[in-house]
PyMOL commands that place a pseudoatom at each C-alpha (Angstrom):
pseudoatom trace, name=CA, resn=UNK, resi=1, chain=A, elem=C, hetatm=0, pos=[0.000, 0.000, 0.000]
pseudoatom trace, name=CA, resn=UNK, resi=2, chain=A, elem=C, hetatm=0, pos=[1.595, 3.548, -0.888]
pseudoatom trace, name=CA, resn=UNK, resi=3, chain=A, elem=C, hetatm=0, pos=[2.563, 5.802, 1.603]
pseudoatom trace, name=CA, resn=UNK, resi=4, chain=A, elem=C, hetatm=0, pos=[0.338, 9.091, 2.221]
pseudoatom trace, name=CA, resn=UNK, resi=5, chain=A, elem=C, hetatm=0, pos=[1.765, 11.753, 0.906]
pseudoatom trace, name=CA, resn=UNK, resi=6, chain=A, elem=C, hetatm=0, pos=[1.388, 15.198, 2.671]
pseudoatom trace, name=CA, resn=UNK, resi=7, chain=A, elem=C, hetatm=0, pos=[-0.889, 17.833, 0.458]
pseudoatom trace, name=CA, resn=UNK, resi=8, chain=A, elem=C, hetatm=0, pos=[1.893, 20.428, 0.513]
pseudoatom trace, name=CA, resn=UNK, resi=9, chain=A, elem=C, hetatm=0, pos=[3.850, 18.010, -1.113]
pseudoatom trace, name=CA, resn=UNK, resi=10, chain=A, elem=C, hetatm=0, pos=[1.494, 17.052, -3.793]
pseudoatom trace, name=CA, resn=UNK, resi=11, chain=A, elem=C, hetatm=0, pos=[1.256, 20.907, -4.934]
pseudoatom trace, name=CA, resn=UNK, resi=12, chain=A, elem=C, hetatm=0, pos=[5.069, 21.402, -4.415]
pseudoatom trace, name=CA, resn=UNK, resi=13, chain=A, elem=C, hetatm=0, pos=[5.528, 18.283, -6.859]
pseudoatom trace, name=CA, resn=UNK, resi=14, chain=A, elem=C, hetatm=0, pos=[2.861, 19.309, -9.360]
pseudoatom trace, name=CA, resn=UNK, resi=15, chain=A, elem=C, hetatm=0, pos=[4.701, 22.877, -9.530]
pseudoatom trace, name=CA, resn=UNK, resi=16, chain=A, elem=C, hetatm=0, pos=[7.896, 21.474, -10.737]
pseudoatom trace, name=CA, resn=UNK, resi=17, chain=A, elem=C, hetatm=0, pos=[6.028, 19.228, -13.753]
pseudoatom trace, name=CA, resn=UNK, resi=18, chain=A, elem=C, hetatm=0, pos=[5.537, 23.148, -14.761]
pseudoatom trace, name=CA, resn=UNK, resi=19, chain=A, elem=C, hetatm=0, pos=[8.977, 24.334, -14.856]
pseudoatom trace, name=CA, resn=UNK, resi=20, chain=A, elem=C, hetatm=0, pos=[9.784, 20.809, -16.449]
pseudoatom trace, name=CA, resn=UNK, resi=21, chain=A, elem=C, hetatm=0, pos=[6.985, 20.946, -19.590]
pseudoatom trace, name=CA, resn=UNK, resi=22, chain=A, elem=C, hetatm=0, pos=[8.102, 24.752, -20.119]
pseudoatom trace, name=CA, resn=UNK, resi=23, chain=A, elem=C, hetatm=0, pos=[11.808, 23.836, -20.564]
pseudoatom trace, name=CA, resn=UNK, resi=24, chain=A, elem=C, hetatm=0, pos=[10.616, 20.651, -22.889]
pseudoatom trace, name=CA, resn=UNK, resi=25, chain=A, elem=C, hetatm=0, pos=[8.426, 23.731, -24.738]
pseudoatom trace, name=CA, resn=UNK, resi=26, chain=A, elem=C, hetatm=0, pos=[11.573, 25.786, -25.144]
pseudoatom trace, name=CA, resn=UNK, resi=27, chain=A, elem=C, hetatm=0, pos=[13.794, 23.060, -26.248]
pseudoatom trace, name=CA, resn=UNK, resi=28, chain=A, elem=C, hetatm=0, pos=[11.289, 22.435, -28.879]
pseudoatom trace, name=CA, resn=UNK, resi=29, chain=A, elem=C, hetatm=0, pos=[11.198, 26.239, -30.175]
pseudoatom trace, name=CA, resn=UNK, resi=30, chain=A, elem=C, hetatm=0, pos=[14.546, 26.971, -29.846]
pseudoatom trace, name=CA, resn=UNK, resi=31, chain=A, elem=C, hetatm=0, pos=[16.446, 23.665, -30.056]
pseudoatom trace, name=CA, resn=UNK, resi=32, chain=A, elem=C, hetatm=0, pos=[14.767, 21.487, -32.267]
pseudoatom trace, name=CA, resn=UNK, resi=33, chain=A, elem=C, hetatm=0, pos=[14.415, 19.202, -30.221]
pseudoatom trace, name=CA, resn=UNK, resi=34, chain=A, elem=C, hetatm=0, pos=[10.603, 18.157, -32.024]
pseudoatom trace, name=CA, resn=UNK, resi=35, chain=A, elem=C, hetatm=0, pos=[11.987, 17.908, -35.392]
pseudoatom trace, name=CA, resn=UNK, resi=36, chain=A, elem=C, hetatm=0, pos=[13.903, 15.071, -35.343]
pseudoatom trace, name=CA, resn=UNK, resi=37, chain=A, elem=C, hetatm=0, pos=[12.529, 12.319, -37.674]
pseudoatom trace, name=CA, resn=UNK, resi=38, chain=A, elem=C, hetatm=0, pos=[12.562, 9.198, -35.264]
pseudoatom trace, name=CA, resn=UNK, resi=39, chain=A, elem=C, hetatm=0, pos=[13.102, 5.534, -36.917]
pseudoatom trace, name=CA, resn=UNK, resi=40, chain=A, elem=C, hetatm=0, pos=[15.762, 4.326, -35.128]
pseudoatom trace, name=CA, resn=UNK, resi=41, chain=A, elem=C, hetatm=0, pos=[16.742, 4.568, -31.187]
pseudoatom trace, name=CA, resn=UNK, resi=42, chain=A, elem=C, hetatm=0, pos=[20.066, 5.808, -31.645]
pseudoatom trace, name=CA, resn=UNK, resi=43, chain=A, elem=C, hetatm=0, pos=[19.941, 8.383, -33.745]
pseudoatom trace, name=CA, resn=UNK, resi=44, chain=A, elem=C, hetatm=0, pos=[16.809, 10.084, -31.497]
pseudoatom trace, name=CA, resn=UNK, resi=45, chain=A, elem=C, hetatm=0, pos=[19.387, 9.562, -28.760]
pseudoatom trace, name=CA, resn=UNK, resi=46, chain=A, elem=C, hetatm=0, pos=[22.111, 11.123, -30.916]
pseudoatom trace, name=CA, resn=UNK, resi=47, chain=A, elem=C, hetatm=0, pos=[19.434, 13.757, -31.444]
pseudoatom trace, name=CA, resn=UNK, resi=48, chain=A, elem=C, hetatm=0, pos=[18.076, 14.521, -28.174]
pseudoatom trace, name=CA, resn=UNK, resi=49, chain=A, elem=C, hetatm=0, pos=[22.031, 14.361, -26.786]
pseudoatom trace, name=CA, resn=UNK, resi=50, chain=A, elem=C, hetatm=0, pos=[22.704, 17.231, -29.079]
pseudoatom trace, name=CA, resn=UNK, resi=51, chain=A, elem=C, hetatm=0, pos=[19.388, 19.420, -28.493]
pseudoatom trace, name=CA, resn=UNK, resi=52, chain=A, elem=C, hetatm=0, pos=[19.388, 19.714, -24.586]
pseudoatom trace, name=CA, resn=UNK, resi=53, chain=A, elem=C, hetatm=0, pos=[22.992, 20.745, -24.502]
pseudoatom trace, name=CA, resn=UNK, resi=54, chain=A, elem=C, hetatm=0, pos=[21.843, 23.519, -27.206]
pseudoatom trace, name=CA, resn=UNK, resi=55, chain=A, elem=C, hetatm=0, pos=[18.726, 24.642, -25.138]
pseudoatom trace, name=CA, resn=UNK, resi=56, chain=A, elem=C, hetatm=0, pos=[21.293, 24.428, -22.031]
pseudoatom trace, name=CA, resn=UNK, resi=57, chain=A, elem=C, hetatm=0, pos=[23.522, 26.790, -24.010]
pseudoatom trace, name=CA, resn=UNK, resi=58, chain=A, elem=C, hetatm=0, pos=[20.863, 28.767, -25.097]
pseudoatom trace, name=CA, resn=UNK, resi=59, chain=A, elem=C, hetatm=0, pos=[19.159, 29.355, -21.125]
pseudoatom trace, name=CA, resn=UNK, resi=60, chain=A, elem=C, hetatm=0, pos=[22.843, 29.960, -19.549]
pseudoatom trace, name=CA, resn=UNK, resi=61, chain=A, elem=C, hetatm=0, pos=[23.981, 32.415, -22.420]
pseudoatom trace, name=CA, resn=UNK, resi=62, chain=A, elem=C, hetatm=0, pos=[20.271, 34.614, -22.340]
pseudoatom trace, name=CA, resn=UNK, resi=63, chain=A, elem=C, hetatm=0, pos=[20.203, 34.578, -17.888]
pseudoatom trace, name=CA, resn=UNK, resi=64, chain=A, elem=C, hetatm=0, pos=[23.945, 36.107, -18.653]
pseudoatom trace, name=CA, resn=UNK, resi=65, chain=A, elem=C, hetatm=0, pos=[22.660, 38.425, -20.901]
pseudoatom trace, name=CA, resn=UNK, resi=66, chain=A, elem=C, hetatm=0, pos=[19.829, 39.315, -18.667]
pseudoatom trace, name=CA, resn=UNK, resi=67, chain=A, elem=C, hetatm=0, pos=[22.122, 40.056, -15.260]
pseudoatom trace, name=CA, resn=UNK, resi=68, chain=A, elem=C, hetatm=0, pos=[24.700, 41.891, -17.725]
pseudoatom trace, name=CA, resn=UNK, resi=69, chain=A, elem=C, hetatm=0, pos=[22.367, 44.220, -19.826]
pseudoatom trace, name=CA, resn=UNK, resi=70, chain=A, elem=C, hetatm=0, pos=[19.498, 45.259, -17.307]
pseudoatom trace, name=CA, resn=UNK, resi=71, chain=A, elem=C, hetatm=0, pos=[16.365, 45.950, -19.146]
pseudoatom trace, name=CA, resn=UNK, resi=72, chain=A, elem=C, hetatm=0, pos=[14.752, 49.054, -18.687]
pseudoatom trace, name=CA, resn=UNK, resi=73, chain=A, elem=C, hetatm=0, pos=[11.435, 48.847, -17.048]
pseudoatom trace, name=CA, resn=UNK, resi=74, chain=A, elem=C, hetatm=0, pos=[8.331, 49.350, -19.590]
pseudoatom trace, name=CA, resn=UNK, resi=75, chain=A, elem=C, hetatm=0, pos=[7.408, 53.241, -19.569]
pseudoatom trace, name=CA, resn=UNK, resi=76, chain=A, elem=C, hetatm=0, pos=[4.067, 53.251, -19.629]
pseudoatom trace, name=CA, resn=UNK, resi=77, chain=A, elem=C, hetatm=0, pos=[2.553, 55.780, -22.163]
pseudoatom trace, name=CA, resn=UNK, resi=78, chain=A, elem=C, hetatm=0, pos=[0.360, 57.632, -20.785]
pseudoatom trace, name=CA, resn=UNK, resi=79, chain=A, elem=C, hetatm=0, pos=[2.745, 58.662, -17.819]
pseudoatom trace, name=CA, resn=UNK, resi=80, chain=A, elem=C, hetatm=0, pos=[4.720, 60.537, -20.493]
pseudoatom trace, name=CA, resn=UNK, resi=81, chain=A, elem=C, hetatm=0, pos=[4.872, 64.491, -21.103]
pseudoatom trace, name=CA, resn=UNK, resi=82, chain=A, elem=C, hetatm=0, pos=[3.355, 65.891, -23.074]
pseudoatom trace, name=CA, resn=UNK, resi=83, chain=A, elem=C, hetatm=0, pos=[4.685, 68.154, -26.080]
pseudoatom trace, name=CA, resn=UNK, resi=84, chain=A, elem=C, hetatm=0, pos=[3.225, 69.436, -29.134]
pseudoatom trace, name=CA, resn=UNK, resi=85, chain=A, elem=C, hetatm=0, pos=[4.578, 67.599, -31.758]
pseudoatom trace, name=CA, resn=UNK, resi=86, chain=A, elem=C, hetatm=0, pos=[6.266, 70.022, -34.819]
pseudoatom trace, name=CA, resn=UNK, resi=87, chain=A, elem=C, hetatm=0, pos=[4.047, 71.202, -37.455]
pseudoatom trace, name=CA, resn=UNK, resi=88, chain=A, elem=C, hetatm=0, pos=[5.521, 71.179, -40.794]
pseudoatom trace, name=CA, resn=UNK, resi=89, chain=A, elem=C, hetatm=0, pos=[3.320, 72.751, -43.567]
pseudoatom trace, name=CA, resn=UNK, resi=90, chain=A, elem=C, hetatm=0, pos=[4.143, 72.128, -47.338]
pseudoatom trace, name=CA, resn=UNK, resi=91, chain=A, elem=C, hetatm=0, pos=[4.304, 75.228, -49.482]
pseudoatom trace, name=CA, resn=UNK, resi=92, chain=A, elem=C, hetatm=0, pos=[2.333, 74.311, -52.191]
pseudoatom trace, name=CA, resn=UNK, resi=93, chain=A, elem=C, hetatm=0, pos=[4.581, 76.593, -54.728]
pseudoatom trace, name=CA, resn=UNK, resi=94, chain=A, elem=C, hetatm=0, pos=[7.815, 74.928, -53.587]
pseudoatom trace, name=CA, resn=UNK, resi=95, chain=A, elem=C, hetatm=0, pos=[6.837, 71.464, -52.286]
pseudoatom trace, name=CA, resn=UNK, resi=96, chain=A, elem=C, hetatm=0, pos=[7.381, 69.804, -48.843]
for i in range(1, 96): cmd.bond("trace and resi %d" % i, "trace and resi %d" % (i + 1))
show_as sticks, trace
zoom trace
């Protein structure tokens, strides 16, 4: 008979199958790791060898990025001054 298993633990457990179908998500966008043509067992597993160490590249080198080159924070529009814009007229005789 299995052990009972604490609620707390069931949600902390259910949180990291999250984290774990987002990274398989990303390794299919940006690794390729979906378009791999399976017929034969070792070359998915040559496949899938070379695709999470991509993704893995791909995660460390954009966190590094992210510490290193602090995005500015989102300026919301309509917190911005105001200032009439500069009119410029076309003379008809001469053009714009």
């Amino acid at each position: 008979m299995p052990t009972p298993v604490p609620l707390h633990e069931l949600v902390r457990v259910a949180g990291r199958r999250w984290s774990v179908e987002e990274s398989f998500q990303t390794s299919k966008a940006l690794a390729g790791l979906d378009e791999h043509q399976v017929r034969l067992w070792h070359s998915w597993k040559r496949w899938v060898t070379l695709a999470m160490p991509a993704h893995a590249f791909l995660t460390v080198t954009a966190a590094r990025e992210r510490i290193q080159h602090v995005t500015p924070r989102r300026v919301d529009p309509d917190h911005l001054p105001r200032h009439p814009a500069p009119v410029h007229h076309a003379n008809p005789t001469t053009g714009p």
